[in-house]
N, C-alpha and C positions, 0 to 999 in steps of 0.2 A: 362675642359676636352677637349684633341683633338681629335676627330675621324677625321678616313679618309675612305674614300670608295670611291672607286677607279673602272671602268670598266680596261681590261688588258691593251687594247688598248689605255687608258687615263696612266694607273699606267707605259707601258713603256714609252712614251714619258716626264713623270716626268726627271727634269733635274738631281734632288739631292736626295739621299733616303736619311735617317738613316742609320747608319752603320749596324743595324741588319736586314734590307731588300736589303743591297747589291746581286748581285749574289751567290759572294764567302757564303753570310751568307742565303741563301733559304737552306730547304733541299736537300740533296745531289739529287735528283729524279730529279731538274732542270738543273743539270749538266750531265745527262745522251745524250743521242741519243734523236736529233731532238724532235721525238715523245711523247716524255717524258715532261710532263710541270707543269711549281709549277706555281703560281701567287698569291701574295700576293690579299687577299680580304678586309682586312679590319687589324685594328693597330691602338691601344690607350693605352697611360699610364693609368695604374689603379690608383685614384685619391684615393682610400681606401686601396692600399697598396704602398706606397713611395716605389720608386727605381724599381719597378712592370709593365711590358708591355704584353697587350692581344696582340698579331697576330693570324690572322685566312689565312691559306693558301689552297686554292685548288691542288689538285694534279692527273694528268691526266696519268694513263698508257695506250699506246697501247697496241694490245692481244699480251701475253706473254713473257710484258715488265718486271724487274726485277729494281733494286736499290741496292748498294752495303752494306755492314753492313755498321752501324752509328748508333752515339747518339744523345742526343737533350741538350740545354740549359732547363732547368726549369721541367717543367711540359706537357704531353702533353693527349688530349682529342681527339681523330680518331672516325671521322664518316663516313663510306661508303656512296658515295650519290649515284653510279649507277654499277653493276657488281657484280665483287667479288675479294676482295684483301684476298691475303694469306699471312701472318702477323707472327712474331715469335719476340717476346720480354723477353730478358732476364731474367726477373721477371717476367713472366706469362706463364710458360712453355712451351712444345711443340707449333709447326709451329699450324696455324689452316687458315683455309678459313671462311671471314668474308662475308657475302651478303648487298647488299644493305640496309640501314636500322640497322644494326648492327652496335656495337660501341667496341673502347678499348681504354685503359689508359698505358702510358708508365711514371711511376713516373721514377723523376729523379736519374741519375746515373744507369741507365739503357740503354742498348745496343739493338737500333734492328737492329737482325740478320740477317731477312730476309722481303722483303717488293718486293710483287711483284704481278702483274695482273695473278689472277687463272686461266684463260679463253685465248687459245691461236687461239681464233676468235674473243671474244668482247673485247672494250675499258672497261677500270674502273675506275672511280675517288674516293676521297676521300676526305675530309674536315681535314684538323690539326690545331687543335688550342692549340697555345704556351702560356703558363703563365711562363714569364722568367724574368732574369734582364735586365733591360734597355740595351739597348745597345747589349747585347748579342749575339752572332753567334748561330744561331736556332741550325742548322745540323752539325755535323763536321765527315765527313767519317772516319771510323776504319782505323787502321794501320796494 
């Protein structure tokens, strides 16, 4: 099994990723405005599912930062670590604001819509964690 864990500051000076920790392939949230920041946290093939890769990505909004619609490669698990994200996934209806501490699921072949810092005075972060295929582009922005 390979794990990797990584502080930011060590994961950017990394020379080579994976193809599916490139820039182009982080959630589109790290392609946003400066303020805006993914960092991969950790990444291992799952050794009980062939072809199967965990990533765990943090994601940093400034107040009443936003993220453009997109979907995901795989599977994905949101946990709020500090604020409050307002969230709206194709399969789980209506927009909602999630608080710290609160979780959601965006199974695959699902769009979200909207992803965006509630609070247009605090920062908010969030945790995602991908179960996808190898290799796979996590995020890919809507058309």
């Amino acid at each position: 099994m390979r794990i990797t864990h990584c502080s930011p500051m060590r994961m950017l000076r990394r020379a080579a990723l994976p193809a599916a920790l490139t820039a182009a392939a982080l959630p589109v949230h790290a392609q946003q405005p400066p303020a805006n920041r993914a960092t991969v946290a950790f990444s291992t093939q799952l050794p009980n599912v062939p072809g199967k890769s965990l990533t765990a990505v943090v994601v940093r909004y400034a107040p009443g930062e936003a993220s453009g619609p997109h979907h995901h490669a795989g599977s994905v698990f949101v946990y709020v670590l500090s604020g409050a994200i307002r969230s709206q996934v194709s399969t789980n209806g209506p927009a909602k604001v999630y608080q710290a501490g609160e979780s959601f699921f965006e199974p695959p072949g699902s769009d979200h819509l909207v992803s965006a810092n509630a609070s247009a005075t605090e920062p908010a972060s969030l945790l995602a964690i991908f179960v996808a295929d190898d290799g796979a582009v996590l995020t890919t922005p809507n058309k």
